[in-house]
GUKESE-655914 format. One line per field, with one value per residue (C-alpha): z, y, x; residue number from 1; residue in one letter. Coordinates in nm, 3 decimals. Example, Ala and Ser with C-alpha at 12.3 -4.5 7.8 and 13.67 -1.06 7.14 Angstrom:
2
Z: (0.780_0.714)
Y: (-0.450_-0.106)
X: (1.230_1.367)
pos: (1_2)
code: (a_s)
This chain:
433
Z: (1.166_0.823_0.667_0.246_-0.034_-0.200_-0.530_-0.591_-0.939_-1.152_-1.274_-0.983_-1.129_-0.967_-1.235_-1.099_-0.141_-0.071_-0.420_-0.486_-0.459_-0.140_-0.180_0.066_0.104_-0.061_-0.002_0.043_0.208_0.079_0.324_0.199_0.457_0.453_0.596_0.638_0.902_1.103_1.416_1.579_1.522_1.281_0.995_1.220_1.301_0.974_0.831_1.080_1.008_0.649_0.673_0.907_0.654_0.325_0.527_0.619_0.243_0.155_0.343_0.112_0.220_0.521_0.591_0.819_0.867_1.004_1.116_1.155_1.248_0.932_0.961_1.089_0.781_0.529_0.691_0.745_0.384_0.126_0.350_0.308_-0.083_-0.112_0.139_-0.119_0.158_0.117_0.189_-0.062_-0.027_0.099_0.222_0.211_0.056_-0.353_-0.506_-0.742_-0.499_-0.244_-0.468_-0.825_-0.701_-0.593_-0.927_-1.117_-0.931_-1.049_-0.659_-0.727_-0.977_-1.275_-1.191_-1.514_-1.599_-1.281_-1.325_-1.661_-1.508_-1.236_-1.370_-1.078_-1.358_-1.384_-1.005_-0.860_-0.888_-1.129_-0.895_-0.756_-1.101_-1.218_-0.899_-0.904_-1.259_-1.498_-1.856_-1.888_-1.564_-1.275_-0.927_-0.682_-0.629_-0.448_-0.156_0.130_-0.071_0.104_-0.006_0.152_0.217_0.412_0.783_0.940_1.288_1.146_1.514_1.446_1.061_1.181_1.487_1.211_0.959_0.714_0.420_0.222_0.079_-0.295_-0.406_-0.246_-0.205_-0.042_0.268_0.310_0.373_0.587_0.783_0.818_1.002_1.213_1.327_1.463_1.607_1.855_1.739_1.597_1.223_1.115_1.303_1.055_1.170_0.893_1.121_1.115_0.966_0.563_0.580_0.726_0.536_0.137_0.196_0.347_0.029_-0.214_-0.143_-0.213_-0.579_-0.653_-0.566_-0.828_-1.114_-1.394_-1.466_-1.753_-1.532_-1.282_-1.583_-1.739_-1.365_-1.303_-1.601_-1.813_-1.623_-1.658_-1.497_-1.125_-1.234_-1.332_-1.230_-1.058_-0.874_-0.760_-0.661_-0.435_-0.231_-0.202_-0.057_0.218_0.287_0.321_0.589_0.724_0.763_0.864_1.162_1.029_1.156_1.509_1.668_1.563_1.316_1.214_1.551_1.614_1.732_1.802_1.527_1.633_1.965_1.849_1.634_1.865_2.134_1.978_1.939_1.601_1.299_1.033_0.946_0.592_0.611_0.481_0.574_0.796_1.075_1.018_1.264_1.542_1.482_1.490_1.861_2.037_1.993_2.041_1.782_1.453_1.189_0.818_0.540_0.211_-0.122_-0.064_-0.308_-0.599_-0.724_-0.884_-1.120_-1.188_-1.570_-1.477_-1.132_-0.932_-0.844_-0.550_-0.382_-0.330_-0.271_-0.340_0.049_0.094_-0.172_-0.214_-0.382_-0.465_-0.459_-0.730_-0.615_-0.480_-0.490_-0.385_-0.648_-0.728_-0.409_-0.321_-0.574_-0.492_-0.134_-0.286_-0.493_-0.151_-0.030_-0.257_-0.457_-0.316_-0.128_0.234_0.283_0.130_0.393_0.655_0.531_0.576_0.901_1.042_0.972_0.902_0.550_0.166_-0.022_-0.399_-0.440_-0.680_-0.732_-0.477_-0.147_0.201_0.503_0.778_0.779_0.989_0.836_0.746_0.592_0.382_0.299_0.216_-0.052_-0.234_-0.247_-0.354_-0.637_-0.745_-1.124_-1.081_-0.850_-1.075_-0.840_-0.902_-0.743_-0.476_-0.570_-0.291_-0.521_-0.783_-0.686_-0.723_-0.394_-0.416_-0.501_-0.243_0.026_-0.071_-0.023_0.277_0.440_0.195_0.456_0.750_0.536_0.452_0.812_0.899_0.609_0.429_0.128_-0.110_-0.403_-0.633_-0.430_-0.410_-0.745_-0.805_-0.521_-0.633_-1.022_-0.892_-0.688_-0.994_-1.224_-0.966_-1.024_-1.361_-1.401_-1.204_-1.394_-1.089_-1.195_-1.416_-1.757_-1.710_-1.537_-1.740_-1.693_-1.816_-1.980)
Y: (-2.072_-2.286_-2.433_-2.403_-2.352_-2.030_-1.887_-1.485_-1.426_-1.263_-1.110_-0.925_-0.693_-0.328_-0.138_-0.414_-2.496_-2.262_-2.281_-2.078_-2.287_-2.376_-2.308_-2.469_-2.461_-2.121_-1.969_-1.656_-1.457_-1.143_-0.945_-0.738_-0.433_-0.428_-0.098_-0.155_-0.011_-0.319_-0.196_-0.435_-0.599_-0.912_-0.765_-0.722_-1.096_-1.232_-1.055_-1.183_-1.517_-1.483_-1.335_-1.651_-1.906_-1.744_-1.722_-2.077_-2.169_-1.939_-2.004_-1.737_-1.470_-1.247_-0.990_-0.731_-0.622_-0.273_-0.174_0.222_0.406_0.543_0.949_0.812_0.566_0.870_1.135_0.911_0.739_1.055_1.130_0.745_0.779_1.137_0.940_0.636_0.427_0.319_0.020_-0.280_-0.348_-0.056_-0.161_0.171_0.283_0.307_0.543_0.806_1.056_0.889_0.713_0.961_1.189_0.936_0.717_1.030_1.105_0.740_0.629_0.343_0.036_-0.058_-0.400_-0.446_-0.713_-0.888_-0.926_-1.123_-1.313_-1.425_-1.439_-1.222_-1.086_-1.488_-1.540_-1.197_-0.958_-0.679_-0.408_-0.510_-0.337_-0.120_0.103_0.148_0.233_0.479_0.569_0.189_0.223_-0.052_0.071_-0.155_-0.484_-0.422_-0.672_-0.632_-0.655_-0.403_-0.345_-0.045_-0.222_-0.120_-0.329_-0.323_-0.434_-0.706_-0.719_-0.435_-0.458_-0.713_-0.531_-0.264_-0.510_-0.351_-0.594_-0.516_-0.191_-0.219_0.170_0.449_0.598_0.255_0.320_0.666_0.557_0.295_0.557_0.755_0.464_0.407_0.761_0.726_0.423_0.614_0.408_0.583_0.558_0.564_0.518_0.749_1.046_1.306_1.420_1.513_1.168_1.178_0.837_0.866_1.152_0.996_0.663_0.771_1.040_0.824_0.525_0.754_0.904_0.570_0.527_0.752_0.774_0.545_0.347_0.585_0.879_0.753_0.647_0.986_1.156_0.967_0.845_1.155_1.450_1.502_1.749_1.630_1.909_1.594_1.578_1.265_1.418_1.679_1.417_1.200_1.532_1.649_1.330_1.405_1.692_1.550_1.293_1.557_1.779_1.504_1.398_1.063_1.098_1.109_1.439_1.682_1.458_1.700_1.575_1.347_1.001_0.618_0.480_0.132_0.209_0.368_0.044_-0.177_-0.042_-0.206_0.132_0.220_0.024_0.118_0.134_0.235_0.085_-0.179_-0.543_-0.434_-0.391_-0.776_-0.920_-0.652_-0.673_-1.049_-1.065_-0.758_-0.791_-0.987_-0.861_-1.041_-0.848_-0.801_-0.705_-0.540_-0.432_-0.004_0.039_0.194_0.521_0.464_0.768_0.553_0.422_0.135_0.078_0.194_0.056_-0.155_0.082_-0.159_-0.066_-0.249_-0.168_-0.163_-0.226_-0.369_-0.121_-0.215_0.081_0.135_0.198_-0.147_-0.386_-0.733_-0.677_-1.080_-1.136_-0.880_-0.996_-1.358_-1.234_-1.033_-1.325_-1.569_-1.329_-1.233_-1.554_-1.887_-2.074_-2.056_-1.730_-1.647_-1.877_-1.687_-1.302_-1.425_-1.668_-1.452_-1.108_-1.103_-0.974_-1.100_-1.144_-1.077_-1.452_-1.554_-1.937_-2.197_-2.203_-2.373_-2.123_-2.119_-1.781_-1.620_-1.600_-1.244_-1.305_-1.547_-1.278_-1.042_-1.324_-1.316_-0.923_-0.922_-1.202_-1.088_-0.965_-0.769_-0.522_-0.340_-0.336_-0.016_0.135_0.376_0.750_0.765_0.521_0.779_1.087_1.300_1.532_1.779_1.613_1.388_1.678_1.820_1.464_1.424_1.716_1.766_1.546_1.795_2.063_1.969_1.870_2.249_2.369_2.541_2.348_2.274_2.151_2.413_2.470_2.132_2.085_2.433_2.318_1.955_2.083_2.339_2.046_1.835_2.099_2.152_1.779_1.785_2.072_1.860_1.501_1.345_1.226_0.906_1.114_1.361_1.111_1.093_0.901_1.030_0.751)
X: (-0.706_-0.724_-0.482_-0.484_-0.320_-0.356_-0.236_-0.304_-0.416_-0.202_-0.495_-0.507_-0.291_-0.290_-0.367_-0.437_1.181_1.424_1.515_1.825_2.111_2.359_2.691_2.864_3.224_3.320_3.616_3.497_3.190_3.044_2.821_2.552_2.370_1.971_1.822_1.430_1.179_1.051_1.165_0.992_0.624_0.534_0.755_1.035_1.008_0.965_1.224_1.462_1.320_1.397_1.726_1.816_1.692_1.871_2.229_2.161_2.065_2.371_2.685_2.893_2.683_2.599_2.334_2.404_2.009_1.956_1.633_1.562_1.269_1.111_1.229_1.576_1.641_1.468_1.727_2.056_1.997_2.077_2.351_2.492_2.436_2.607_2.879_2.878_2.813_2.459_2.343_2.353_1.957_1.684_1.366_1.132_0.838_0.918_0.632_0.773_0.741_0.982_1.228_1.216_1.442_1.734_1.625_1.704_2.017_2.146_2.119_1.891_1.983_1.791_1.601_1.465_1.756_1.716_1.336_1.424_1.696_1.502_1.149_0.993_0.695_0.604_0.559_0.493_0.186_0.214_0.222_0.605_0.743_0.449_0.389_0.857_0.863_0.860_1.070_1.098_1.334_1.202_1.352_1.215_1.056_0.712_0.635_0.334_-0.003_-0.222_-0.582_-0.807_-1.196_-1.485_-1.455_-1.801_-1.894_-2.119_-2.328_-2.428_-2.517_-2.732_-2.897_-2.976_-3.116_-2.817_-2.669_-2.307_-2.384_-2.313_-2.319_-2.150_-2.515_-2.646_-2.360_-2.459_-2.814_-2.698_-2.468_-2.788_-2.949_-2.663_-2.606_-3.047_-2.967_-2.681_-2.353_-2.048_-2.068_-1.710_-1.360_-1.175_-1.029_-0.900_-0.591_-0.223_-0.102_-0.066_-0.186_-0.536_-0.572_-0.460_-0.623_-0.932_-0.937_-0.784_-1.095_-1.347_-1.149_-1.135_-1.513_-1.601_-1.351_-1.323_-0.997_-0.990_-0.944_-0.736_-0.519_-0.526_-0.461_-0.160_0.016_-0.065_-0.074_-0.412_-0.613_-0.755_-1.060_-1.327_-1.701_-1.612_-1.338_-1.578_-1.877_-1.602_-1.476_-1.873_-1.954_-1.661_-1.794_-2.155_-1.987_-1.846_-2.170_-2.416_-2.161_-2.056_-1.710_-1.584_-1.628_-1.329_-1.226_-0.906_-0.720_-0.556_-0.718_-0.721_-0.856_-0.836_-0.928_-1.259_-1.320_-1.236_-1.482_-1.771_-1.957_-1.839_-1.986_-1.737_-1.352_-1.261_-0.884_-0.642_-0.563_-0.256_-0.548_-0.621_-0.420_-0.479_-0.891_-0.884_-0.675_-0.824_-1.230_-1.480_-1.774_-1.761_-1.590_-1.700_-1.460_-1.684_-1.506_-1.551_-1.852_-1.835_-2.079_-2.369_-2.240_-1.931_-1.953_-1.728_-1.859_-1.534_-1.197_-1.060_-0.729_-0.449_-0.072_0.253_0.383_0.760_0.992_1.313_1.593_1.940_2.183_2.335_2.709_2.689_2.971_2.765_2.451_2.429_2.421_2.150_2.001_1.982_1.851_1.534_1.464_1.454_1.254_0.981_0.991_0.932_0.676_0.877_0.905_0.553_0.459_0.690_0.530_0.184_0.185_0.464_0.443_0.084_0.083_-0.021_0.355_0.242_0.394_0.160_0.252_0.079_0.196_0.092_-0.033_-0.224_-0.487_-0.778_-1.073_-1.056_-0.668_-0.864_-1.112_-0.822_-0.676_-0.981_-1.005_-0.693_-0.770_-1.067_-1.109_-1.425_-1.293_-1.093_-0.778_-0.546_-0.315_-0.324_-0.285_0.059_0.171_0.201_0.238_0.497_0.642_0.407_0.094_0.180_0.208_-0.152_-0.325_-0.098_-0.316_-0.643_-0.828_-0.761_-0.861_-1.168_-1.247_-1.205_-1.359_-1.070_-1.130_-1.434_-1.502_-1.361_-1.021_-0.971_-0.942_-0.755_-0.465_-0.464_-0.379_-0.132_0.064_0.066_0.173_0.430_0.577_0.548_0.782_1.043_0.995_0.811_0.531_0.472_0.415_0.684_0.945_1.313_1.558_1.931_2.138)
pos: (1_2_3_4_5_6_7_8_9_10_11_12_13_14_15_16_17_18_19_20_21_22_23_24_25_26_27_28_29_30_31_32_33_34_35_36_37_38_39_40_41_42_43_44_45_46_47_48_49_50_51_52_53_54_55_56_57_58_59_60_61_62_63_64_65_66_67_68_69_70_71_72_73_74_75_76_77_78_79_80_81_82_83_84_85_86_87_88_89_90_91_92_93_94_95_96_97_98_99_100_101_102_103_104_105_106_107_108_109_110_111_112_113_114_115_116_117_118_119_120_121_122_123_124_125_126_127_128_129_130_131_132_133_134_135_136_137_138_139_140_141_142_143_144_145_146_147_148_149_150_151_152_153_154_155_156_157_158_159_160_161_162_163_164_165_166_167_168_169_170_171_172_173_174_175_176_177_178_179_180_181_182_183_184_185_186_187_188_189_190_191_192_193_194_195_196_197_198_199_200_201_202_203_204_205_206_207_208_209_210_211_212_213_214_215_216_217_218_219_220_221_222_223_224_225_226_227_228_229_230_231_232_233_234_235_236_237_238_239_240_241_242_243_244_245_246_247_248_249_250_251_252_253_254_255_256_257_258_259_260_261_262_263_264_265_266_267_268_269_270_271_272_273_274_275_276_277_278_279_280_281_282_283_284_285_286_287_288_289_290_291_292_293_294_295_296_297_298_299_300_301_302_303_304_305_306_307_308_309_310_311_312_313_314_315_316_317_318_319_320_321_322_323_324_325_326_327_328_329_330_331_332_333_334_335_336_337_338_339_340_341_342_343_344_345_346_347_348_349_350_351_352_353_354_355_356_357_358_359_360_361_362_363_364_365_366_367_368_369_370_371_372_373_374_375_376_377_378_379_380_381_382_383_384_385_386_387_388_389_390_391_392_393_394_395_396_397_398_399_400_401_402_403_404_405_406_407_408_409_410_411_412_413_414_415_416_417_418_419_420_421_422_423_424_425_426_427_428_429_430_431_432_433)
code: (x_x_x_x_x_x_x_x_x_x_x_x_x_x_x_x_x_x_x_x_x_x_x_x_x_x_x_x_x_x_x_x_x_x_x_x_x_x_x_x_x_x_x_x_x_x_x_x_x_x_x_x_x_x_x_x_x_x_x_x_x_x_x_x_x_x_x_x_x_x_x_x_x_x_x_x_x_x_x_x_x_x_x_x_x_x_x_x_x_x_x_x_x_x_x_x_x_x_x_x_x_x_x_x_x_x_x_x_x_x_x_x_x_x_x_x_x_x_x_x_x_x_x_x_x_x_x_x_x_x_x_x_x_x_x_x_x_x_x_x_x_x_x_x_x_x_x_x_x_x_x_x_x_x_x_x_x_x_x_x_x_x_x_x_x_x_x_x_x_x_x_x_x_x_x_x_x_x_x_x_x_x_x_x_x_x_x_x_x_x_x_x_x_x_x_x_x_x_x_x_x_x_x_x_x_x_x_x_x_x_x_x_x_x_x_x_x_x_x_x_x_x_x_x_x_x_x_x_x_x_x_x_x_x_x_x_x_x_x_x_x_x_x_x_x_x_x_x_x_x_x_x_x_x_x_x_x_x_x_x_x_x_x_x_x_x_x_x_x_x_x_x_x_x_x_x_x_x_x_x_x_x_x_x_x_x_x_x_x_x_x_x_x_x_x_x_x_x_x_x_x_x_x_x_x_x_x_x_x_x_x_x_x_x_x_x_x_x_x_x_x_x_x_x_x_x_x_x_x_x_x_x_x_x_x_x_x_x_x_x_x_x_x_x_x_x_x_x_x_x_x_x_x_x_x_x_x_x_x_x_x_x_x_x_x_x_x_x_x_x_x_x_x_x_x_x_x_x_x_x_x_x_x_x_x_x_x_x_x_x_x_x_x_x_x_x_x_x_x_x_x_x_x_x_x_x_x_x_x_x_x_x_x_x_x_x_x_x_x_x_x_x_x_x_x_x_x_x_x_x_x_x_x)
């Protein structure tokens, strides 16, 4: 571990002292409820870490924290808002397609005033309010800095005589060589979980579209029917075909367990593995920006995500104070310190800050920082419901063969179109005042 002071570019924008004050003696206390999903884990811990050192910074205040298992907190929480008994502060995923529909029902609170107030857009990343926005309506505060890479098992890079591959074309050679010399080429499976299947597909878009496209994709509606949408899912399927993935990659497996075998000499997935790869093997670990296509005109794009979110309810009755908790959180040097040494993530605190890192957090600070690699935002950022529920299960499909090219790009269009008819997507997304 090494000890440094780090400060995240706000460049790195995803398209791109306890400080708040004591107040000891007041008469009275509010409470304010936090719902998140750190059941348990690193998060878990350094929320509970944090929530101990703002009550102790804040006398007048006290957080009841409730943790809930993701489905539980998604199913109990429209029934608390339709209630009016939400909680004060949700912690939860904040893409449009999660939070647009209670944003539009007026369940969520407008942050943009509190951003001004407490100068979050001078000492946060620019993903926190552009990935929960839309109709110049911010909904969340993004926390977690997550960025998907290509992890190699470097012993066996260097068995194989194989250097960072710097075109998508270069890796596939390499996963040629790989596949002859008898290891497992890639730990990805293309399963049941919406996850492996979006950020596995999502790497590869982003491999092959320009910032121009993604841009017209997302915030315009455009059309998902591009040659460079057609070149990333044909490379899939040439994975697929040449046996590049795990056998049966459409069921469910251990990703982590087939990494951290030793026999598999590729993971394409996001710094959340970091502290798991660095504790459970012993083979020396690479992290390489995904590469870009050589038929990319602006070389590719980096996919990053924004995490969880904070969300204030908007029926509320202790907003300043849940206010003054997200800004403890997400804004000052402690508890950056406390969401990187403690729960083993990058806070998008972007002012400098003391913290003790492995090498390959260190590795993930300067992915995160670094200007050339085009860092966006990942498409389940953006999408709307229905978009979001293709990608969730595109993967799968092409695993079995029940979509190419061509009906890829047919179903992807017809979820979109789908979203856009409801206002949940970033182009069609309104808010009424």
């Amino acid at each position: 571990m090494k000890k440094r002071t780090i400060a995240i570019l706000m460049t790195a924008a995803m398209t791109a002292s306890m400080l708040p004050g004591t107040f000891a003696g007041a008469e009275e206390q509010t409470t304010i409820t936090i719902w998140d999903t750190f059941i348990d884990g690193t998060l878990g811990a350094a929320m509970s870490d944090i929530v101990a050192a703002f009550e102790e910074a804040n006398p007048d205040v006290k957080v009841e924290r409730v943790p809930k298992e993701l489905t539980a907190l998604s199913e109990t929480l429209k029934a608390a808002f339709m209630a009016g008994d939400a909680p004060d502060i949700v912690y939860l995923e904040a893409g449009i397609g999660t939070a647009g529909n209670y944003v539009q029902a007026g369940y969520y609170e407008d942050l943009t005033a509190a951003y001004e107030e407490y100068g979050w857009k001078d000492s946060l990343m620019s993903a926190c309010w552009e990935i929960p926005s839309a109709d110049n309506f911010i909904w969340g505060v993004g926390n977690e800095m997550e960025t998907m890479s290509l992890y190699v098992n470097q012993d066996i890079f260097d068995e194989l005589g194989l250097d960072q591959p710097k075109t998508v074309e270069e890796l596939t050679a390499d996963m040629q060589v790989i596949k002859d010399a008898g290891y497992q080429v890639l730990a990805n499976t293309l399963d049941s979980s919406w996850s492996n299947n979006m950020n596995f597909i999502g790497t590869l878009l982003y491999a092959y579209m320009t910032q121009e496209e993604i841009g017209d994709v997302m915030n315009n509606d455009g059309s998902w029917d591009k040659e460079s949408v057609r070149r990333a899912v044909a490379c899939i399927t040439d994975w697929l075909d040449k046996g590049y993935f795990p056998e049966h990659p459409e069921v469910d497996g251990d990703q982590e367990q087939m990494y951290f075998s030793g026999n598999t000499a590729c993971w394409v997935t996001g710094n959340w593995e970091v502290g798991n790869i660095t504790e459970r093997t012993e083979f020396k670990t690479s992290i390489y920006p995904f590469p870009g296509s050589e038929t990319c005109a602006d070389g590719g794009s980096q996919v990053n995500f924004a995490g969880g979110a904070y969300l204030v309810y908007s029926g509320s009755e202790a907003k300043d104070a849940a206010y003054r908790f997200i800004d403890f959180s997400i804004s000052n040097p402690d508890t950056a310190k406390t969401w990187a040494e403690v729960g083993g993530t990058m806070p998008p605190y972007t002012k400098e800050y003391e913290v003790e890192l492995s090498d390959l957090a260190e590795r993930v600070v300067e992915l995160l920082g670094d200007e050339t690699l085009q860092n966006t935002a990942g498409i389940n950022m953006w999408l709307g419901t229905n978009a979001f529920d293709f990608f969730s299960e595109a993967g799968q499909k092409l695993a079995i063969g029940a979509l190419d090219e061509d009906s890829f790009v047919a179903e992807a269009d017809a979820a979109k179109n789908k979203d856009v008819e409801t206002g949940l997507t970033k182009g069609s997304f309104k808010i009424n005042r």
